[in-house]
Steps between C-alpha positions, in 0.01 A plus 500: 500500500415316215618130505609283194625145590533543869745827461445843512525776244802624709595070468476451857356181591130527605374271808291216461212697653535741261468250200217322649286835519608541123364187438208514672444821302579324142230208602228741600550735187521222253134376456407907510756488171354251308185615550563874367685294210174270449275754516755730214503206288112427505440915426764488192287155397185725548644806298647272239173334434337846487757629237413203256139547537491859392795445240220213342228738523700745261613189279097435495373873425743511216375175372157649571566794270667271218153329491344857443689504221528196347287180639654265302818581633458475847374166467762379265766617755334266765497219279850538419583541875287165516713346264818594610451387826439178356844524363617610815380197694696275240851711550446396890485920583436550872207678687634837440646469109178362408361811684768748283388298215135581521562830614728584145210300275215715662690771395679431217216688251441777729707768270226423251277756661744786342460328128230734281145328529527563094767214506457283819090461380576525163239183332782390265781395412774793594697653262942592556422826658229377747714174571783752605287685730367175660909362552514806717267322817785333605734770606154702611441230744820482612507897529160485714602267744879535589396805695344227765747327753248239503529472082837547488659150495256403222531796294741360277312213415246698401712739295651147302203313434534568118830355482589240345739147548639573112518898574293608250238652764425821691600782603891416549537161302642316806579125393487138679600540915515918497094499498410409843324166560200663630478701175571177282215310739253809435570502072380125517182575695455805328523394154268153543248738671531760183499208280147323638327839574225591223527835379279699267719476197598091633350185599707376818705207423480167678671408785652201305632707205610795714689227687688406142565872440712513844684155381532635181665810608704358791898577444422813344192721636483278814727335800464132352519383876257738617244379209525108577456598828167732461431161276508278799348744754176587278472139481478394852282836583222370199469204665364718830181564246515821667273829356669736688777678657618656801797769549620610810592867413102587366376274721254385267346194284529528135333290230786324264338514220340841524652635112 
């Protein structure tokens, strides 16, 4: 008979005997409970940990093959993960937002590896046509890694980090609050990065006057709050004197000022 509250399944009333034994039986197979649950809990943990490992691999080989193809791209996408996080650290994001965050900046470029050498290494300026074809990475990121469950929740930031506060940017002209934070945090960072990185057909501006460009453009281009913030957060990391960076993700050092 089973026994629930001292009465039988038929509800007669089991003897005091009867209950004892039960209990005796509850006590003994406790500890042998929480230990199976323990020992679940620590193998999840283990399979978990397993799952992000080989999910950052694939984020890395990716990254790896972006390099192949364009060198100065890979390392502008770890700056601008650099300087988002920076930005990150000011908004007060926790342990695993700051992780999203660098995880969407590292990646944010990656669609560039489908743009025509022709145009992504073009040596110049590039003309309506080309500039067309390069507005395309976006939405080629975004189609590369929403097949990942791992990518997934940052996808979209990748996909909108063209856009706009004013809504004149790319590819759907989303305006103010519809763009994601994470994509407004990664057009700051991006941008400052693309605005003090030599190229062949530019001298890289300073840090100073790429600093007046962001003010400059703050309302309308850029998330005004976001921009006074990256302000105050580049500020307090110069005064570290620092030469280079870690990220998490690559698990690597990177030189700050290596364009």
């Amino acid at each position: 008979m089973h026994s629930c509250g001292g009465w039988d399944v038929n509800m007669k009333k089991t003897s005091g005997k009867e209950q004892k034994n039960s209990a005796n039986v509850l006590s003994f197979e406790r500890p042998f409970y929480d230990a199976q649950i323990r020992k679940f809990e620590a193998e999840i943990s283990k399979l978990q940990a397993l799952h992000k490992e080989t999910c950052e691999m694939a984020v890395r080989t990716i990254l790896r093959a972006l390099d192949h193809k364009d060198h100065y791209t890979y390392g502008h996408s770890m700056r601008v993960a650099h300087y988002a996080l920076i930005l990150g650290e000011e908004l007060g994001f926790s342990p695993q937002e700051l992780y999203n965050l660098e995880l969407a900046s590292i990646c944010h470029d990656i669609g560039k590896i489908g743009v025509p050498d022709a145009v992504l290494l073009k040596p110049s300026r590039l003309d309506a046509e080309e500039m067309k074809m390069m507005q395309e990475h976006p939405g080629k990121s975004y189609e590369i890694i929403k097949e990942f469950n791992f990518l997934a929740n940052v996808a979209d930031y990748v996909r909108f980090h063209h856009e706009r506060i004013d809504g004149t940017g790319y590819p759907q002209g989303l305006a103010g609050e519809e763009i994601p934070l994470v994509s407004r945090i990664i057009l700051v960072a991006d941008t400052f990065d693309a605005m003090t990185s030599s190229r062949p057909y530019r001298k890289g501006l300073t840090h100073q006057a790429a600093i007046d460009e962001l003010v400059k453009f703050s309302g309308t281009q850029f998330d005004g709050a976001l921009v006074s913030l990256f302000l105050q957060g580049m500020e307090k990391e110069n005064q570290k004197k620092r030469d280079q960076f870690y990220l998490q993700i690559v698990n690597e050092l990177f030189n700050k000022d290596a364009a």
